[in-house]
Each structure stands twice: as C-alpha cells, then as structure tokens.
N, C-alpha and C positions, 0 to 999 in steps of 0.2 A: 377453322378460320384461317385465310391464307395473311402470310404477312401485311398486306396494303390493308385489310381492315382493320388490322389492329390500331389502336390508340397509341400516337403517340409518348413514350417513358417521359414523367417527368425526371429533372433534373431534381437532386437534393435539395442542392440551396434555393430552387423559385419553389419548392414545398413546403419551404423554412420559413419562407416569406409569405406566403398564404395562410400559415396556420398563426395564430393568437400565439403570443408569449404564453409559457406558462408557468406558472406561480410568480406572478407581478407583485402581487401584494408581498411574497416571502423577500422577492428581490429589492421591493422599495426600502421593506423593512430593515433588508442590511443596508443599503444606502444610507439610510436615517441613520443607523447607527455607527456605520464607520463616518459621516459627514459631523455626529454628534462626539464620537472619540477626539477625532483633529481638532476640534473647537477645544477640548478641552485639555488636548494637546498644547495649543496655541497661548490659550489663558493661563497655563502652569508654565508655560515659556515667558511667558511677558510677566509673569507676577516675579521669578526670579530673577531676569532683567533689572523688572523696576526694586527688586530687594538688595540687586548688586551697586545699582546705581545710587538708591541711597545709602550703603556701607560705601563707596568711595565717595560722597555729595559729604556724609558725615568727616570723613577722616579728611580731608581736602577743600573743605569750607565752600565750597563750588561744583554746580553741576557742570560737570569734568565734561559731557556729550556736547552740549552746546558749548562749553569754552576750545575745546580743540577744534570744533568747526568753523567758530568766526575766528579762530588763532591762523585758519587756515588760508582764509577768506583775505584778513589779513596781509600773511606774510605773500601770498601769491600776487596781491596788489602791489609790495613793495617792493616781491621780486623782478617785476614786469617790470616794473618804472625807471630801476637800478639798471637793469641789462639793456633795455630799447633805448629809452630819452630819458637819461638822468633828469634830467628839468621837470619833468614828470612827478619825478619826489619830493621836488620842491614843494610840488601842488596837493600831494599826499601828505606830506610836513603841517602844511596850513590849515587841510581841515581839521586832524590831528588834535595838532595843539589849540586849534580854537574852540574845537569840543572840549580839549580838559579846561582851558579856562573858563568857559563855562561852567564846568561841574564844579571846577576848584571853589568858583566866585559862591557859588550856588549853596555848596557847605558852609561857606565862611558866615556867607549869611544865614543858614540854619542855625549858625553858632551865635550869633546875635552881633555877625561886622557887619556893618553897611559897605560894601565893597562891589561899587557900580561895574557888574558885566561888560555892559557896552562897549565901556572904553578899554575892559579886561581885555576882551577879545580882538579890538582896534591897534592896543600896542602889540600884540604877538603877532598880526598882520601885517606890522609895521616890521620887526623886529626877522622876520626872517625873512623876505626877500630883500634888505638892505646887508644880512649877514652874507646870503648867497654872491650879489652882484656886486659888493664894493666890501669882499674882506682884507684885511678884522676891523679897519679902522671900522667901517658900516655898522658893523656887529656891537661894536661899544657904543656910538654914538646911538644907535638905536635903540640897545637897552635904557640909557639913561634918558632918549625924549620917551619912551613910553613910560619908565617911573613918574616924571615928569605931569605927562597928559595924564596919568590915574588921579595922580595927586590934584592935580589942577580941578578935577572932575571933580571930585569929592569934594572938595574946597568949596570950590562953587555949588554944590547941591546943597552943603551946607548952609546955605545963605535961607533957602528955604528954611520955612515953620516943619513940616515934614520932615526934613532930613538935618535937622538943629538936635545934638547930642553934647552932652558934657565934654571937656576938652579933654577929659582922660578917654573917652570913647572914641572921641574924633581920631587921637595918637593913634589909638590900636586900628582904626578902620582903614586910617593912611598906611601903617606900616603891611598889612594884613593886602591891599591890593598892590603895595610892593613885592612883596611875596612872591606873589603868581608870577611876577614879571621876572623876578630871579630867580624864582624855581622854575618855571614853564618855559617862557621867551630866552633869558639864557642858556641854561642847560639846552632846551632843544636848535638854541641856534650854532652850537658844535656842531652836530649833526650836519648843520645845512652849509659851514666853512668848510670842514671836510668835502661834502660832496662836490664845491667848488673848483678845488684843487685838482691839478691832472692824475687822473687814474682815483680820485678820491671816490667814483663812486664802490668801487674794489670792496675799499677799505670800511664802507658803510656798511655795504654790503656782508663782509666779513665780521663788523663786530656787532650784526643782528645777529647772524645766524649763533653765531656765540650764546649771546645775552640769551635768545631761545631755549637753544641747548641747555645753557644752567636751570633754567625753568623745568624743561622737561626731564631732566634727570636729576632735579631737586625732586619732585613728583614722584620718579617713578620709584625712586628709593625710598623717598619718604613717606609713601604711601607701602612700602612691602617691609623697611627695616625699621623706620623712625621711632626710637621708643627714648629719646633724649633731647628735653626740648632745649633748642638754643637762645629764645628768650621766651619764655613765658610769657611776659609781663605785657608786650607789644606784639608777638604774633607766635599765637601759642601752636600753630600748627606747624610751622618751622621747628627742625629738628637739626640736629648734628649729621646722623646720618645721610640727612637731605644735601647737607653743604655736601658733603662728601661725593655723593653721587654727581649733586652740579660740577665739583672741580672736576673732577674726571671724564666728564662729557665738555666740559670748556677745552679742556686741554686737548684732548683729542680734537674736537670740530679746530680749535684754534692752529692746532699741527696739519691736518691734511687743509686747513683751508691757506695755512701761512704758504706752506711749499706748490700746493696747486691753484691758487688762485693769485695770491699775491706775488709770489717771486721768491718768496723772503725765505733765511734758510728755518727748519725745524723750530732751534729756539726759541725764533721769533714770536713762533704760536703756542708754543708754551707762554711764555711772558706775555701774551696777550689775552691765552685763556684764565691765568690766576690774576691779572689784575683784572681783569670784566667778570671772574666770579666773584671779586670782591666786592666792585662796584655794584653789579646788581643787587648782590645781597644788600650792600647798605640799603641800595636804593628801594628796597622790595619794605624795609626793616621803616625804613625814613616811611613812607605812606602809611603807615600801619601805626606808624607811631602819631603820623597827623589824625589821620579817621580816630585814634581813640583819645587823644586832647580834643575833638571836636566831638565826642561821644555818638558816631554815627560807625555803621557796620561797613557799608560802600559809601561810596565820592559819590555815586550815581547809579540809578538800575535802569539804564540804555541799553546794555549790551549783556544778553541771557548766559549767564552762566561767567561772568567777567566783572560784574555791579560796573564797572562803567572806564571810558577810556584809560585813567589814569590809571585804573589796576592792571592794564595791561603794557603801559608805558614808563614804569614806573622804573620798573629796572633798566630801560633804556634811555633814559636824561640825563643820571650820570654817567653814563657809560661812554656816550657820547662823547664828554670832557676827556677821561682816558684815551681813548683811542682816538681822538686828536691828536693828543701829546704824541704818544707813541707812531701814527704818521708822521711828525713832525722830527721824531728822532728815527726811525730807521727809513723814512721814504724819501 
C-alpha cells in the first residue's frame, strides 16, 4: 500500500478524547473521600477554634472576636473624625454618649429608679455642644441646666398616679438621674473642651489611643500571666499582672505619641501614660462596681462581645478629665 492510502495517525491526545475515562467509579470514589477527609478537616479546625474562643470568652468575660472588631470599627471612626474635621467628633461624642445615657437610664430603672430617659439623653445633647462652642463657661452652665431639666422632669412626672412614689424614692430617683449627668455629660464633656482648643484635637486623639492601649495590654497579659486578682470583690477578672502590662503599653504609646505626634519632650508621655493608666483603671473598676450595686452583668447587650457602650467607654470619661489638665499644663 503506497503512503496516500494509508490512514491518517492519530494524534495521542484526540485518542484520549475519544476513549471513555477509565475507572470513573475508582476515581469518584477518591473524590468522595479526599472531599470527605477536608470536611473533616475543617470540622476539627472550627471545633478547636471554637474551644480556643471559649477558653479566652472564659478567662476574659467577653467574646474577645467580636469585641476587637467593633473596638475597631470604633476607633477608625474616631480616627477619621480627629485627622479630617474635628467637628466630626463632636457628632461621634453625641451619639456616644446618648446611647450610654440610655443604657445608664435603662439599668437604673432595672434597679427600681424611676429615671426619665428622655430628658437623660436631652441634657447630654445639651451639654456637649455648649461645652464645644462656648468653653468652659458653656460646659458648667450646661451641666447644671441639664441636672436641672432631669430634675424638673421627674418632679413633674411625679404629679401623676403612675409615677407618685414615696419621698424617700422620689430622693433616690432625682439623685440617680443626676448621676448620669455627672458621670456621662460631665466627664464626657472634657473630651469635647479639649477638642475645642487649638491643636486639642492631638491631644484627644493621644489620650485615646492611650486609654486603648492600657485595655489591650491589660488583656493581653492578663489573659497569658494574670494569676493575682486586683479586686475580687468588683471585677474579678482584673489582675495585677493586667495592670502591669497596661502600664507598660501606656507609657510606651504615651512616649512615641508625646514626642511624634504632640511636640512634647519624652517625659511628657510618660506622665501621660501613668496617669491615664490610672484613670482608666479607676474608671474600668467605677463601672464594674455600678453594674454590681445594681446586680446586673452588662449596662446593655447592644454591642456583641462589649454588653453595651458604657463597657467600652468607660475607661475613657475619666480619662478625659486627666488629660485636660495636663493639656492645660504642658500645651
């Protein structure tokens, strides 16, 4: 037979393609079971996950996942607001604090105060953009018309058959929404005189990132070293060790933030980072000690893995006060 009769050779691969897989069934069957191994892979991944997550949820009273991701959420909002248009913080300030007056009111009343919201949240409304735009005189005057309006409130609701209580009740209900006004509207209206000031939003900006820091390295020691509790009695998950690690992340953030962000020499941020470890601590020790006179676990469960604003603001109302002062003596 001369070459032109012959048939054209196939090529390998379109003979490859022509013929039937073979052994499909053997080949599905490892499919199945390497698709069946990763599954089970995945399941003994996520089960030690969730085993690690509740050994840090246990030793940390908080799931720690979602608290670092709205901490995040957070501090990126306040970062913005600080660097772009301070005025912005202002705006960040009011919701703020008018959700904790909210939650504060909310407990008090779980506790059995009659302590009208409304106007809880009306004097803090009041109370810091009079601090921002006409400080300090604004600041005081406006704490004292919102004690004021609460009082007024309550008085008059008292008039009603509904909200008519014994006059030792009535005391406690008045003093209980004065409270809020000088724990909440005070305290945070530091905050908002500071960022008034030239260059004050710096300084805000500086004694958050602080306040943070002693959080996160109250955490992270006290969750690897803490075997010495610093108050039992009011929050028994706070240790010594924890303080320890906070000082040392304050002072440091407060050191590189004094000399590169502020102006100020080294010192500065030392003395900035031990008095705002202090403050926070009180301030972390103060809410801890309210929630257990008022026999509740959180202020509120709004925010996953935080039980609610005030536990996450809590170290920063006094803190506020502090580092006023101390803008007011070294700036």
């Amino acid at each position: 037979m001369n070459e032109e009769a012959r048939p054209p050779r196939e090529r390998p691969a379109e003979r490859s393609r022509r013929q039937p897989p073979r052994n499909r069934s053997e080949f599905q069957a490892q499919l199945d079971s390497g698709l069946s191994e990763f599954e089970a892979q995945l399941r003994d991944a996520r089960k030690h996950f969730d085993d690690a997550q509740e050994r840090i949820n246990a030793r940390t009273g908080r799931n720690l996942l979602f608290a670092i991701l709205f901490g995040l959420i957070l501090g990126l909002s306040m970062l913005a607001s600080l660097i772009f248009v301070k005025q912005l913080f202002l705006l960040v300030a009011l919701v703020l604090m008018g959700f904790v007056a909210v939650e504060l009111a909310g407990a008090l009343r779980y506790a059995g105060r009659d302590v009208p919201r409304v106007a809880s949240v009306l004097g803090v409304l009041v109370v810091l953009p009079l601090s921002y735009f006409f400080p300090p005189v604004g600041q005081w005057w406006g704490i004292t018309a919102a004690i004021a309006f609460v009082t007024l409130w309550r008085l008059v609701e008292g008039l009603s058959a509904s909200h008519r209580v014994p006059r030792r009740d009535l005391l406690k209900d008045l003093g209980a929404g004065a409270l809020i006004q000088l724990y909440v509207s005070m305290l945070g209206s530091f905050a908002v005189v500071l960022l008034s000031h030239e260059g004050g939003e710096w300084w805000v900006l500086t004694f958050l990132v602080i306040v943070v820091s002693t959080d996160v390295g109250a955490y992270a020691t006290g969750l690897t070293f803490g075997r010495h509790p610093m108050a039992p009695r009011i929050s028994p998950k706070k240790t010594w060790e924890g303080f320890a690690g906070a000082a040392a992340a304050a002072v440091i953030a407060g050191v590189l933030l004094a000399v590169l962000l502020l102006g100020q020499p080294w010192w500065v941020g030392v003395l900035l980072g031990l008095a705002l470890v202090i403050t926070a601590t009180v301030g972390d020790l103060t809410e801890s000690l309210i929630k257990r006179d008022l026999g509740i676990k959180d202020i509120s469960s709004w925010l996953p893995g935080h039980g609610g604003f005030l536990d996450r603001l809590d170290s920063i109302l006094p803190s506020a006060v502090v580092a006023y002062v101390l803008y007011l003596i070294f700036a």
